[in-house]
C-alpha positions as CSV (number, residue, x, y, z in Angstrom):
1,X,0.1,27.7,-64.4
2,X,1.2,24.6,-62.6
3,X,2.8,26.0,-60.1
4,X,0.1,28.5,-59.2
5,X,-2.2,25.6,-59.0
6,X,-0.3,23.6,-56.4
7,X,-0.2,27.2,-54.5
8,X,-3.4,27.0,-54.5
9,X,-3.7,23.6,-53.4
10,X,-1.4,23.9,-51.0
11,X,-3.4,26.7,-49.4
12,X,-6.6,24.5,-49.4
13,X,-4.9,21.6,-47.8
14,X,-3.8,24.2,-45.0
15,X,-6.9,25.9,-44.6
16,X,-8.4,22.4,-44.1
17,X,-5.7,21.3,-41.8
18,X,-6.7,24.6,-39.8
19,X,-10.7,23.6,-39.5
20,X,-10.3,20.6,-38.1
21,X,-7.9,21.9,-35.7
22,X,-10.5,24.4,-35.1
23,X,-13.4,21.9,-35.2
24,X,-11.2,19.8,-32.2
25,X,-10.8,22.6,-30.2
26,X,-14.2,23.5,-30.2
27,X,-15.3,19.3,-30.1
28,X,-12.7,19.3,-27.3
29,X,-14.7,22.4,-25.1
30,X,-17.4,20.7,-26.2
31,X,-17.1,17.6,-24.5
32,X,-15.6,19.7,-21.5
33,X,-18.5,21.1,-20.8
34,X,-21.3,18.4,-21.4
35,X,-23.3,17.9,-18.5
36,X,-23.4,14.6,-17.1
37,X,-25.9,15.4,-14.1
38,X,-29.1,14.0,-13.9
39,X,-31.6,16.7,-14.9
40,X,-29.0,19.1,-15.4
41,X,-28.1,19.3,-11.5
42,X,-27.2,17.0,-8.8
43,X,-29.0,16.9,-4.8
44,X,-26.0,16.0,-2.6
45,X,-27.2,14.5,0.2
46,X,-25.4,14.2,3.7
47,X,-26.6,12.5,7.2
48,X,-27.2,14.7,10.2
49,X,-24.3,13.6,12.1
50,X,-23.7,17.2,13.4
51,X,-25.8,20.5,13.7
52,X,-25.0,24.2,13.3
53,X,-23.6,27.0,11.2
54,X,-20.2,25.2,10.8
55,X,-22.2,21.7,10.1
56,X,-23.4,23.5,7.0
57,X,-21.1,25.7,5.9
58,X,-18.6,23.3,5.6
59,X,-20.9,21.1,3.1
60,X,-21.6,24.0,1.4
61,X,-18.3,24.9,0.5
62,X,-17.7,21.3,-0.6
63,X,-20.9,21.2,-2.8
64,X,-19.8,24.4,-4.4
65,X,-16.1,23.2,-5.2
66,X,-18.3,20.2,-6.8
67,X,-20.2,22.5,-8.7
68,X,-17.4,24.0,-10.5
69,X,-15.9,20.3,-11.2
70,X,-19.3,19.2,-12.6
71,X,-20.7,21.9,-14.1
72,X,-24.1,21.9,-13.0
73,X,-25.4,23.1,-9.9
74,X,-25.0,20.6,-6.7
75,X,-27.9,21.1,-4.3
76,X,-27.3,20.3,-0.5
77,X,-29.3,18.7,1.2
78,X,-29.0,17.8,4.7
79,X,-31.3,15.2,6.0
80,X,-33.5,15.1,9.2
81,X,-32.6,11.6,9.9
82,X,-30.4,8.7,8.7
83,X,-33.3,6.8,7.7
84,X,-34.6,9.8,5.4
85,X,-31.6,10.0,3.4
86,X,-32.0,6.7,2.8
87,X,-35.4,6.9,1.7
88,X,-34.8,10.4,-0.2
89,X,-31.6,8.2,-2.4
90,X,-34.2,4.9,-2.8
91,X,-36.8,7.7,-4.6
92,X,-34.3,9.4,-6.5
93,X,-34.4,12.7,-4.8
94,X,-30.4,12.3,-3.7
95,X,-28.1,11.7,-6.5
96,X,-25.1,11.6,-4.4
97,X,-24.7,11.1,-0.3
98,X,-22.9,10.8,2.3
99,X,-23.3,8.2,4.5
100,X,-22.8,6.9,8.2
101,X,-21.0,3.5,7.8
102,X,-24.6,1.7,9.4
103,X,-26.7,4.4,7.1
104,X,-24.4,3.1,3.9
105,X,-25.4,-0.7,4.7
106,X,-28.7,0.1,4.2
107,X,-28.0,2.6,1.4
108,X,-26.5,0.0,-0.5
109,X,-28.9,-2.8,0.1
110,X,-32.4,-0.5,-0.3
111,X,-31.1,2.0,-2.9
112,X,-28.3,1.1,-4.4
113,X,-25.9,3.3,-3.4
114,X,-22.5,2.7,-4.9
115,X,-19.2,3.9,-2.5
116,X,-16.5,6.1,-4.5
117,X,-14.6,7.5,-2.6
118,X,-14.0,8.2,1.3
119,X,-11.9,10.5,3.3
120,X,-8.0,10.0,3.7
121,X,-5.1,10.7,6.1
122,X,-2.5,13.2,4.7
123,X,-0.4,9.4,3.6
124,X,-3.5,8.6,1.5
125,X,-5.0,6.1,4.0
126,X,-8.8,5.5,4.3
127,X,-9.8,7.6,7.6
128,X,-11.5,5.8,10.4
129,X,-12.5,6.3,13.7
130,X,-13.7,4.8,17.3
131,X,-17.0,3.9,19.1
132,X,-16.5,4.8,22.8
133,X,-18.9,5.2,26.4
134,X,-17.5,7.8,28.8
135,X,-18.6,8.2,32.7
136,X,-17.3,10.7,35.1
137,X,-14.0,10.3,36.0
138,X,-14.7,9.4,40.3
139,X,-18.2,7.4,38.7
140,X,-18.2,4.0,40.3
141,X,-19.1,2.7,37.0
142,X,-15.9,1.0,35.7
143,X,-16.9,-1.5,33.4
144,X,-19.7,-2.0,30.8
145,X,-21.1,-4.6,33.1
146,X,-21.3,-2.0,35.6
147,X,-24.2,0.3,33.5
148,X,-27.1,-2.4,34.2
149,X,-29.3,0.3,36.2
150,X,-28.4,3.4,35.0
151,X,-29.2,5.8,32.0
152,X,-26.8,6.2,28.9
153,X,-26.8,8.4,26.5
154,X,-26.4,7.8,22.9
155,X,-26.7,10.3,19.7
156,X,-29.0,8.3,17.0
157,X,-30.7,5.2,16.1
158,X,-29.4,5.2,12.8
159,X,-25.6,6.2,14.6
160,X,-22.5,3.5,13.8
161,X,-21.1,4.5,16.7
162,X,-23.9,6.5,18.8
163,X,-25.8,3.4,18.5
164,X,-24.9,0.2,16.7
165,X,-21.4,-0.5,18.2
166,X,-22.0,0.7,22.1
167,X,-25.5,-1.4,21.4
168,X,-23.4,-4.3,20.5
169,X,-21.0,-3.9,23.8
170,X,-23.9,-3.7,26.3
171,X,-25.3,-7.2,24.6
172,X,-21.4,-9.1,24.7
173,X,-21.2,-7.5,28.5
174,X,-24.5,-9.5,28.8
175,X,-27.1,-6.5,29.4
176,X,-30.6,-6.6,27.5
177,X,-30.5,-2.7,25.9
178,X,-34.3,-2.7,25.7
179,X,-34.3,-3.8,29.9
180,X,-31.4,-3.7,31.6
181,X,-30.1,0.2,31.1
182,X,-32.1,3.0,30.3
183,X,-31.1,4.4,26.6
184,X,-31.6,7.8,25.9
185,X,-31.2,9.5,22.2
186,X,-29.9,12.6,22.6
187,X,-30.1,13.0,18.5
188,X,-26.7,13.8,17.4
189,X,-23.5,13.6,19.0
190,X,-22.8,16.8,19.8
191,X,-25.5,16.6,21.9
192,X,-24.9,13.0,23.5
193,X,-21.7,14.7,25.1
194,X,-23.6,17.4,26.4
195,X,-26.2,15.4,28.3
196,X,-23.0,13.4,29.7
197,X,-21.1,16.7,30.9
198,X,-24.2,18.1,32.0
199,X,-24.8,15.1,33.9
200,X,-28.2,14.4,32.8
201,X,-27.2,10.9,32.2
202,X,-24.7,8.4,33.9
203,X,-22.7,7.4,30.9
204,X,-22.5,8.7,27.1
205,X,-21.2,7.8,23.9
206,X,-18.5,10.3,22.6
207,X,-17.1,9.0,19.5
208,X,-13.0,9.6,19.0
209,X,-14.2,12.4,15.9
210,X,-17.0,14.2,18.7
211,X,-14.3,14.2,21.2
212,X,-11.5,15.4,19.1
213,X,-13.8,18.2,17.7
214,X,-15.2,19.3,21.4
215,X,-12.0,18.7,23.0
216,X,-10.1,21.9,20.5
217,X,-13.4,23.7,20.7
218,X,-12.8,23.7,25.0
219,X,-16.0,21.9,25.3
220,X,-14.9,18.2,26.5
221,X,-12.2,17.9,28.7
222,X,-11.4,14.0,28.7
223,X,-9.3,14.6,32.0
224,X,-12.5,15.2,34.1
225,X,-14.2,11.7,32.0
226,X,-13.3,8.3,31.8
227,X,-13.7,5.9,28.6
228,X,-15.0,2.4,30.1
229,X,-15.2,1.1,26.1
230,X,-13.7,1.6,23.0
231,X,-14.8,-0.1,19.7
232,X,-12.1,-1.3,17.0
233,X,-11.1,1.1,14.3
234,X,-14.3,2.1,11.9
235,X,-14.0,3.0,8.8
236,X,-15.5,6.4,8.0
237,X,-18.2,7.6,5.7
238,X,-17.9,6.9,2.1
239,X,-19.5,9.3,-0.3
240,X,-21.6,7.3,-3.0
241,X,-23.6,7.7,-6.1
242,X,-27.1,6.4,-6.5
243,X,-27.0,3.5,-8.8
244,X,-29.3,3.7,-11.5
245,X,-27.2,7.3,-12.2
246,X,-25.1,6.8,-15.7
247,X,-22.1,5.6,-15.5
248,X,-20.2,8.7,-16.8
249,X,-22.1,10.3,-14.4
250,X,-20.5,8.2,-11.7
251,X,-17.1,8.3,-13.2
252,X,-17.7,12.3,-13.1
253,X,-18.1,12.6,-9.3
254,X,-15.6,10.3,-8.2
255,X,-13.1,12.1,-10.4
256,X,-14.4,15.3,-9.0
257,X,-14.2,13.9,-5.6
258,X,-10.7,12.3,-5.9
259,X,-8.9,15.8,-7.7
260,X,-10.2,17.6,-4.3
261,X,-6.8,18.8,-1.9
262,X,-6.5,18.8,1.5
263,X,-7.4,22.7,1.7
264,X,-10.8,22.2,-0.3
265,X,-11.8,19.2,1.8
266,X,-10.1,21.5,5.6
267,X,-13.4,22.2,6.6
268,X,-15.6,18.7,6.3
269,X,-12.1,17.4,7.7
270,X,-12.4,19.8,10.9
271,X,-16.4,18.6,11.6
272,X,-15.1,15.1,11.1
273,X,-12.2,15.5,13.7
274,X,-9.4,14.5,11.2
275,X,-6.6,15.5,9.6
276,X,-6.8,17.1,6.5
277,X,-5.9,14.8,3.7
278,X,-7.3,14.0,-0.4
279,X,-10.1,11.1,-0.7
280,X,-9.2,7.9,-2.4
281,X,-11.9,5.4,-3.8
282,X,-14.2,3.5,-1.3
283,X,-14.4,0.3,-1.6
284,X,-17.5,-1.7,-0.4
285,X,-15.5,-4.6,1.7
286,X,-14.2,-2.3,4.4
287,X,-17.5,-1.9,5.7
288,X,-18.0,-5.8,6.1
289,X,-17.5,-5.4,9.9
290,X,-20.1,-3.3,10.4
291,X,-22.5,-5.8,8.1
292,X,-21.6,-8.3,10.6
293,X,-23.1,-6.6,13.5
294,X,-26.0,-5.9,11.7
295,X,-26.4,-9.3,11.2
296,X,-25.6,-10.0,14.9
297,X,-28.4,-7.6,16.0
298,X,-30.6,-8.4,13.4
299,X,-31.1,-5.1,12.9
300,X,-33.4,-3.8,10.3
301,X,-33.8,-0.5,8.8
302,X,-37.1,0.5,10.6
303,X,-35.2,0.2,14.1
304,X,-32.6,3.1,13.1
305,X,-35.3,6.1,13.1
């Protein structure tokens, strides 16, 4: 009788062992598959710096790679202006974005936006690119000095490079932007090259990223054009989560965001004009150049459109 009863003890004590195994497993799945987004989906917001199919398509596939990570639905949405996606984050209508590095100084001043992650080289270094103003290669224009009197084209008030930087060269060359040269936005960079080969301006700003991507597409070739101005190194976009999100929630996306390989990220790497490589995590200080011209410019947020 004994015996039988430890039997059957024995049995209970494994059944139980087996439930709570079970009732990990499922606790485990569980916790898997909680939702972290804000309302049950995030809106993934990203600057205008580029138009088209591609432009799209590319955030699209990156959103939907999210999506899978997230386990919610992520919503693109691609702003009309800098200064909107600024706005849309401050309102709670963007969750996450990608911004500009001038859009981000804002973003992180007027809504909070917290950097976590930004693009990297192939040996895990943060990306970054260069500021530049192009002329005709037999212009007589050779120095930024030289552009007092003539029209320039740049891409966007709310631009790092197609405005803030070249901006900042035409005021240390001793020009007055607002009197001395005639500015004209073109409103994107793609299209700030175009008016320059087209020669509906005498200079234009071509970033190093616009002229790598126009250069392999055969639309730019820097043989026929001559760079009178090149800004130092810029660190590229971070991608950042609206502050007042959860804190889980931000762990979730820059986890997301940091388990992304170089083939998932191929296609925002191609309209960026880099090499594919992962993302690492942002971090706020690199951007303290760009806070500095701000400052020297006194820029505010209504002068970037």
């Amino acid at each position: 009788m004994r015996a039988r009863r430890l039997a059957v003890a024995f049995a209970a004590s494994v059944l139980s062992a087996t439930a709570l195994v079970a009732m990990s497993a499922v606790s485990a799945t569980a916790a898997k598959n909680v939702n972290v987004c804000p309302s049950g989906s995030v809106n993934f917001g990203v600057e205008p710096y580029d138009a088209g199919a591609k432009f799209t398509g590319a955030y699209q596939a990156l959103t939907n790679v999210l999506s899978k990570d997230l386990n919610c639905p992520v919503n693109l949405i691609v702003t009309d202006n800098y200064t909107n996606e600024i706005e849309a984050m401050k309102s709670g209508k963007i969750d996450v974005g990608e911004f500009g590095p001038l859009g981000y100084i804002f973003a992180h001043t007027i809504a909070n936006a917290q950097p976590v992650a930004v693009f990297a080289t192939a040996q895990r270094k943060p990306v970054t690119y260069t500021a530049g103003l192009w002329v005709p290669v037999d212009s007589t224009i050779k120095t930024v000095a030289d552009l007092k009197g003539h029209t320039i084209a740049f891409s966007d008030p709310g631009s790092t490079s197609g405005n803030l930087l070249p901006r900042y060269a035409l005021i240390k060359a001793g020009l007055n932007p607002d009197k001395d040269v005639k500015i004209i936005f073109a409103g994107s960079h793609p299209a700030s090259l175009l008016a320059l080969t087209n020669g509906k301006v005498d200079a234009g700003e071509v970033n190093s990223q616009q002229q790598a991507t126009a250069t392999a597409a055969k639309q730019f070739d820097p043989s026929k054009y001559r760079e009178i101005w090149k800004s130092d190194p810029i660190q590229n976009d971070p991608i950042t989560v609206r502050g007042s999100l959860s804190p889980s929630f931000k762990a979730a996306v820059k986890k997301a965001l940091l388990k992304l390989t170089p083939a998932q990220l191929k296609l925002v790497d191609t309209e960026l004009g880099v090499d594919s490589g992962p993302m690492i995590p942002a971090n706020d200080a690199w951007y303290n150049p760009i806070r500095a011209v701000v400052n020297a410019e006194h820029l505010q947020i209504s002068a970037i459109g």
